[in-house]
C-alpha positions in Angstrom: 0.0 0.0 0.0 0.9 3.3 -0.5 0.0 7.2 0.0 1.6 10.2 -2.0 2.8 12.9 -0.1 5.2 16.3 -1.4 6.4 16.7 2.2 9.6 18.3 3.5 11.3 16.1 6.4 14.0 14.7 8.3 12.5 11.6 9.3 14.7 8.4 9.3 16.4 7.9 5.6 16.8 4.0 5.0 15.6 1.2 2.4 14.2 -2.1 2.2 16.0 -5.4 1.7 18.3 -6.5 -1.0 17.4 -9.0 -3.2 19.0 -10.2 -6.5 18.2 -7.4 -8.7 19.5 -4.4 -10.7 19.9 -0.8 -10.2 20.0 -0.1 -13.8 19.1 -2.4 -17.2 22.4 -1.3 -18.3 24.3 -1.6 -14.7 26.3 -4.4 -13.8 25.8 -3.7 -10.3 24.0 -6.1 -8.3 22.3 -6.6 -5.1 23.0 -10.0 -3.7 22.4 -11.7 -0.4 25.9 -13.5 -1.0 27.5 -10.0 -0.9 25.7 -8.7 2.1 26.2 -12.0 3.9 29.9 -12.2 3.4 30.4 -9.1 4.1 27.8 -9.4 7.4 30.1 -12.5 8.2 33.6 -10.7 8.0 32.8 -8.0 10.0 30.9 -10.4 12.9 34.6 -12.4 12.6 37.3 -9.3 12.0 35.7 -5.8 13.9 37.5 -4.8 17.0 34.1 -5.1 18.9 31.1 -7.2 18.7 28.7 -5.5 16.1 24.9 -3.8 16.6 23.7 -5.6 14.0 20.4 -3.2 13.8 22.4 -0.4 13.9 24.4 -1.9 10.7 21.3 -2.8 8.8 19.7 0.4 9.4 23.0 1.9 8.6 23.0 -0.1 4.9 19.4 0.7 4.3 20.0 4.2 5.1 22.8 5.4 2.7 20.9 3.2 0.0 18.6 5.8 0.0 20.1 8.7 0.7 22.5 8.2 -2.5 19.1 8.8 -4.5 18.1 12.2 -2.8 17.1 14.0 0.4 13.4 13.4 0.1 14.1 9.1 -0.3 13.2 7.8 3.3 13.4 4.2 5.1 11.3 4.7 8.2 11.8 2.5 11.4 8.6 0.9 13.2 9.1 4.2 15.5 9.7 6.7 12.6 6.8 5.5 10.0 4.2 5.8 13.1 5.4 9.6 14.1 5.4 9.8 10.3 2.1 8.9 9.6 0.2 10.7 13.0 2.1 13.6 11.6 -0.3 13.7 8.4 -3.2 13.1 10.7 -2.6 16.2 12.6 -2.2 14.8 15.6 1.8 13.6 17.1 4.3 14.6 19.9 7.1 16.3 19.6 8.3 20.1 18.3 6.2 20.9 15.8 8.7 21.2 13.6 9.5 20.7 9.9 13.1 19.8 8.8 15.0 18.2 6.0 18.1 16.2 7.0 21.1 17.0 4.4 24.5 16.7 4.3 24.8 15.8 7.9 22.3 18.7 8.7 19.0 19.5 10.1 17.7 22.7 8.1 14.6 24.0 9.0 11.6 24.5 6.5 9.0 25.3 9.2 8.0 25.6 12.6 4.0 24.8 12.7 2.1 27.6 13.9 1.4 27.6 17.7 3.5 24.7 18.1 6.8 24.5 20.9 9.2 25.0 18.4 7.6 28.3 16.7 6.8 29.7 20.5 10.8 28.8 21.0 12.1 31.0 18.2 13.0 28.7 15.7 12.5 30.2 12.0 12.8 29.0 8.8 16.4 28.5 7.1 17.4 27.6 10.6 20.1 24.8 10.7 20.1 22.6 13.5 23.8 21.2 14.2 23.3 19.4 17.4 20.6 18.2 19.7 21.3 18.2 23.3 24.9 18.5 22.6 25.3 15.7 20.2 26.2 16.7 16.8 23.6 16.1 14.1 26.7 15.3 11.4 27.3 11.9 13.7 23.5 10.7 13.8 21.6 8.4 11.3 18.5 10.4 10.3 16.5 8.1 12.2 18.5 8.7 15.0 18.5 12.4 14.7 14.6 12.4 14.4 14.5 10.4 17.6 15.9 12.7 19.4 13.7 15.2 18.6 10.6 13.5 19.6 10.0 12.5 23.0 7.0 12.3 25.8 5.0 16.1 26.0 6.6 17.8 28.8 10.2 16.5 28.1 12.8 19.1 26.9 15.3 19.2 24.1 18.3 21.5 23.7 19.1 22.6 20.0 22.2 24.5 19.1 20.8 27.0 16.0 23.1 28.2 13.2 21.0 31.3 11.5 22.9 33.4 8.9 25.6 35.0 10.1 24.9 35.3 14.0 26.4 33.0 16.0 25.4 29.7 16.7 23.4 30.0 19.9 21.2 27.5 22.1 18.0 27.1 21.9 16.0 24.7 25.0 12.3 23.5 23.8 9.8 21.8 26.0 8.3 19.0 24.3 4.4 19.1 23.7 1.5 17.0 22.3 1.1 18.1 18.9 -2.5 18.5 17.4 -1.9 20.4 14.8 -5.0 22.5 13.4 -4.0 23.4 9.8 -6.6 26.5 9.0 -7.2 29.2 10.8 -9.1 32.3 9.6 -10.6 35.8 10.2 -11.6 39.4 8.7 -9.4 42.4 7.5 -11.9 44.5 7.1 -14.2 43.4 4.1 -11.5 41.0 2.9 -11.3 37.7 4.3 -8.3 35.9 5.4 -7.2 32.2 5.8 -4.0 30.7 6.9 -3.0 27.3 5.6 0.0 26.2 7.6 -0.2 22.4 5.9 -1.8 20.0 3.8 -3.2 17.2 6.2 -6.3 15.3 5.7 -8.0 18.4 7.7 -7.1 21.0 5.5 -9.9 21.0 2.9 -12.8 20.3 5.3 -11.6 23.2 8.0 -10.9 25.2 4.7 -14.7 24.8 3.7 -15.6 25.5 7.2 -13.3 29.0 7.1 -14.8 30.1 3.8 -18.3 29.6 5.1 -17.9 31.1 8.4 -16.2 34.5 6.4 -19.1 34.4 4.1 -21.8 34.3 6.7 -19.8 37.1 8.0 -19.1 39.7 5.4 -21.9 38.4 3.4 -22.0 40.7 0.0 -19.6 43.2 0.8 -16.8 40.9 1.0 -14.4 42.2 -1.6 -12.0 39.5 -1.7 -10.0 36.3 0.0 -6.0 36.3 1.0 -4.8 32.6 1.5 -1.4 32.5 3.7 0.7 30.1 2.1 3.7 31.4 3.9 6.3 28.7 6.1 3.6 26.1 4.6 6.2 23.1 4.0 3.6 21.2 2.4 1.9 17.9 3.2 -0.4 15.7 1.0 -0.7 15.9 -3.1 -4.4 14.9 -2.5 -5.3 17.7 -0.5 -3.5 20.4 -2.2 -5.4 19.5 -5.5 -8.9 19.5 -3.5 -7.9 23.0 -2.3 -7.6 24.5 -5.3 -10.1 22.5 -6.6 -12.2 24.9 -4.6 -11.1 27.7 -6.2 -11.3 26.7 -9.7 -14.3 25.8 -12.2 -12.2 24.6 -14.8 -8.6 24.1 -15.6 -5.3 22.4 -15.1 -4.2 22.3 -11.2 -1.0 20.4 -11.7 1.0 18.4 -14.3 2.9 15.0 -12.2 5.5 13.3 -14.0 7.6 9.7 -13.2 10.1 8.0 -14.5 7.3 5.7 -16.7 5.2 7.8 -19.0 2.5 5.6 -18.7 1.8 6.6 -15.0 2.1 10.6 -16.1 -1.1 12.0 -14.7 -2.8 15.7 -15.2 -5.2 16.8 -12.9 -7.9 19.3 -13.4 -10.4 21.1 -12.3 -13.6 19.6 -11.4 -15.4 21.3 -8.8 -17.2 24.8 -8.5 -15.8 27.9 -7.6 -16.8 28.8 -4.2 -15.9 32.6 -4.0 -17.8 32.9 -7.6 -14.9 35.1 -8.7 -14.1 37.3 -5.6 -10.3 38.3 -6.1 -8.0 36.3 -4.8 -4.5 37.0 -3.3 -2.3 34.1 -2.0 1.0 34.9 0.7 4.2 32.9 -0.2 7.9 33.1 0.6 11.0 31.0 1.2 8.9 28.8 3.5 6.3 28.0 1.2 7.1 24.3 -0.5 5.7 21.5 -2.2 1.6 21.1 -1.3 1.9 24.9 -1.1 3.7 25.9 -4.4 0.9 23.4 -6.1 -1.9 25.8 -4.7 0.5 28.8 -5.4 0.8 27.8 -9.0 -2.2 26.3 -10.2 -4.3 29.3 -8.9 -1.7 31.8 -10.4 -1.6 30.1 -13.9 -6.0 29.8 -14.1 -5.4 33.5 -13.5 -7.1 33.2 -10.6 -5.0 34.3 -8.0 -2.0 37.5 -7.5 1.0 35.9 -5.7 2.4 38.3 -3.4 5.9 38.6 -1.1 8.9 35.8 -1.7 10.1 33.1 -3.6 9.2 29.7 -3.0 11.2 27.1 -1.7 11.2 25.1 -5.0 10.4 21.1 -3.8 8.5 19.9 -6.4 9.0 16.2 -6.2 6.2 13.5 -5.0 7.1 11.0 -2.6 5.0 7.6 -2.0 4.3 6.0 1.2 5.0 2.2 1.2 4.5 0.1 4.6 6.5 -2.4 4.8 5.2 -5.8 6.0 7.3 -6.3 8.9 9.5 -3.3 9.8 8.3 0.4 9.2 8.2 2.0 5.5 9.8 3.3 2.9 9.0 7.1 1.8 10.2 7.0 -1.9 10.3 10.1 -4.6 8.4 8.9 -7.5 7.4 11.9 -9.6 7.8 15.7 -10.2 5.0 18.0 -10.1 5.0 20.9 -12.8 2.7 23.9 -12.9 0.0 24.3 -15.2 2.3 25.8 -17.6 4.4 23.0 -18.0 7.3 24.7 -15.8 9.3 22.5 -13.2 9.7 23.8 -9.7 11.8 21.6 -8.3 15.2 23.8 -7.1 13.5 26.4 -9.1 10.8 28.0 -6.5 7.9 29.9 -7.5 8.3 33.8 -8.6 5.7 36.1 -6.6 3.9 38.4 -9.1 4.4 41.3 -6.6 8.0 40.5 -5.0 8.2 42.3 -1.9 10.9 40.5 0.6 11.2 42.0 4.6 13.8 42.9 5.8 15.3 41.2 9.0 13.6 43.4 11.6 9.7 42.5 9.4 10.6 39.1 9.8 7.2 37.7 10.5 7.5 34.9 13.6 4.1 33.6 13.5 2.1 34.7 10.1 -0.9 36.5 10.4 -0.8 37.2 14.1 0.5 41.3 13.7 -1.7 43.7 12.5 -2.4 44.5 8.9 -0.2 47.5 9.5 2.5 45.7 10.6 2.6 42.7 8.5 4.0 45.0 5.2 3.0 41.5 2.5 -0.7 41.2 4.2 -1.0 44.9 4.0 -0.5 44.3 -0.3 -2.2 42.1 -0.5 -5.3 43.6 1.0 -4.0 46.7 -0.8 -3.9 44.9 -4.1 -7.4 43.5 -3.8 -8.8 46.5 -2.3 -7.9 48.1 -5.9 -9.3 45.1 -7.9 -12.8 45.1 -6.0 -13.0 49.1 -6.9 -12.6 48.3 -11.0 -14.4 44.9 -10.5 -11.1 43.2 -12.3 -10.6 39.5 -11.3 -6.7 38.0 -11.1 
């Protein structure tokens, strides 16, 4: 079984067993049990110490798929179940996004609300070492470990950010129920903040546009959605989201390594803000679920994108359980926007760029006033002027 997700993480990076088979049709290289066995045998004979076999496997596993890229997982029995409550919205731990590379933890996202967010932590954050061990010695399973632990537990985190020095950070650990949507009114405009794509997000969506409806009734002149330090989530539920925005066209183009499994999805729902402007928040945060959104309402000129450039992840991962010992999180596609254009290492272009400087920096999106928050206050600008000369994005 299996479950496609465009999420950004650092959970444990491994593989599944090795049977006789290829890498390549045109590879010589093969994957034997002979090989691994001999090699299993020499080392329980020859090492200076008797072997952790478990750690060895998982060791194997892991560089297997982190050869392939950062995004190619193996998750332990411990990893795939923090994994999967994660997309549930409901787990313990930081509340924290991260992708484990090069012997690093960098951070895409804090979730809103959540310990790691109250703590400081931003996006772009590296992560060298948790509670004085260095991340650059851990497996990625072992450095996600570490991270998680029983609500009321504490973690120390020593931060790299730019060019300040590196300084320690201490986070209490907390149940995590994680409520993707939140929403209210800027005046006659109505706003919404997606802070991920979990199998909540369209339903609490619906909800939020309804309530905002009821509230501004006819004189609402317009809808911002804050994609901003979104790191993503499921494929699924970023297509239904704009799916509620559109009432007709492409949403996203999905490409794999076999043509036959190519798939196009488009529009198939109805419009639910019958044409009110739209104006959608991204920036370096923004990846993956949320660069779908960004893009497929941008290209149906349907939306105005407005502040940074995206993060630019725009691969597909699958979700494979394995029978006996965790799952494998695999990349098995790239997504490309309705125009055809990749966004993987690429990122999304804002149609008004406006980037804050250090001292805007916004630490939990939405939560400053209009006046303060200088890409909200554009955005409301921006469709403030399109509701006067009834032009739709």
């Amino acid at each position: 079984m299996y479950r496609y997700y465009t999420l950004l993480t650092a959970t444990a990076i491994l593989l599944m067993g090795c049977r006789d088979s290829t890498t390549d049709s045109r590879s010589n290289i093969q994957f034997s049990e002979p090989l691994i066995a001999q090699t299993l045998e020499r080392v329980r004979q020859e090492y200076v110490e008797k072997p952790d076999e478990k750690k060895m496997l998982d060791g194997a596993l892991n560089g297997m798929l982190m050869a392939l890229d950062p995004y190619s997982t193996f998750l332990n029995p411990e990893s795939y179940k923090i994994y999967t409550q994660s997309h549930k919205g409901e787990f313990g731990g930081l509340g924290i996004e991260v992708l484990f590379s090069d012997g690093m933890l960098k951070v895409i996202s804090p979730m809103d609300d959540m310990p790691a967010q109250k703590a400081g932590i931003k996006p772009g954050d590296i992560i060298t070492h948790v509670d004085n061990i260095a991340i650059a010695g851990l497996a990625p399973e072992e450095a996600l470990k570490r991270l998680h632990g029983k609500p009321g537990t504490s973690v120390s985190l020593k931060i790299n950010r730019g060019r300040a020095a590196p300084f320690i950070v201490k986070i209490t650990r907390d149940h995590i129920i994680h409520n993707p949507v939140k929403h209210h009114t800027e005046g006659n405009i109505g706003y919404i903040r997606i802070s991920y794509f979990n199998e909540q997000t369209t339903e609490k969506l619906k909800a939020a546009l309804s309530s905002i409806q009821k509230s501004l009734g006819k004189g609402q002149q317009g809808l911002i959605l804050d994609l901003r330090n979104n790191p993503g989530g499921s494929l699924d539920e970023a297509v239904s989201v704009s799916n509620l925005f559109l009432d007709s066209g492409i949403i996203v183009h999905i490409k794999g390594r076999n043509p036959a499994q190519n798939q196009t999805h488009k529009a198939t729902g109805k419009d639910l803000l019958k044409g009110l402007p739209i104006a959608i928040l991204i920036n370096e945060g923004s990846a993956s679920a949320s660069e779908i959104v960004a893009a497929a309402l941008r290209d149906n000129h349907r939306a105005v994108l407005v502040g940074e450039k995206s993060f630019g992840k725009g691969s597909v991962q699958a979700l494979y359980a394995l029978d006996t010992y965790g799952g494998i999180k695999i990349t098995i596609a790239r997504f490309y926007t309705p125009k055809g254009e990749e966004i993987q290492g690429r990122g999304i272009q804002p149609d008004v760029l406006l980037t804050l400087k250090p001292l805007e920096c916004l630490k939990e999106p939405g939560k400053e006033t209009s006046t303060d928050d200088v890409q909200l206050q554009r955005a409301i600008d921006l469709l403030k002027g399109l509701w006067a000369v009834k032009i739709r994005p």
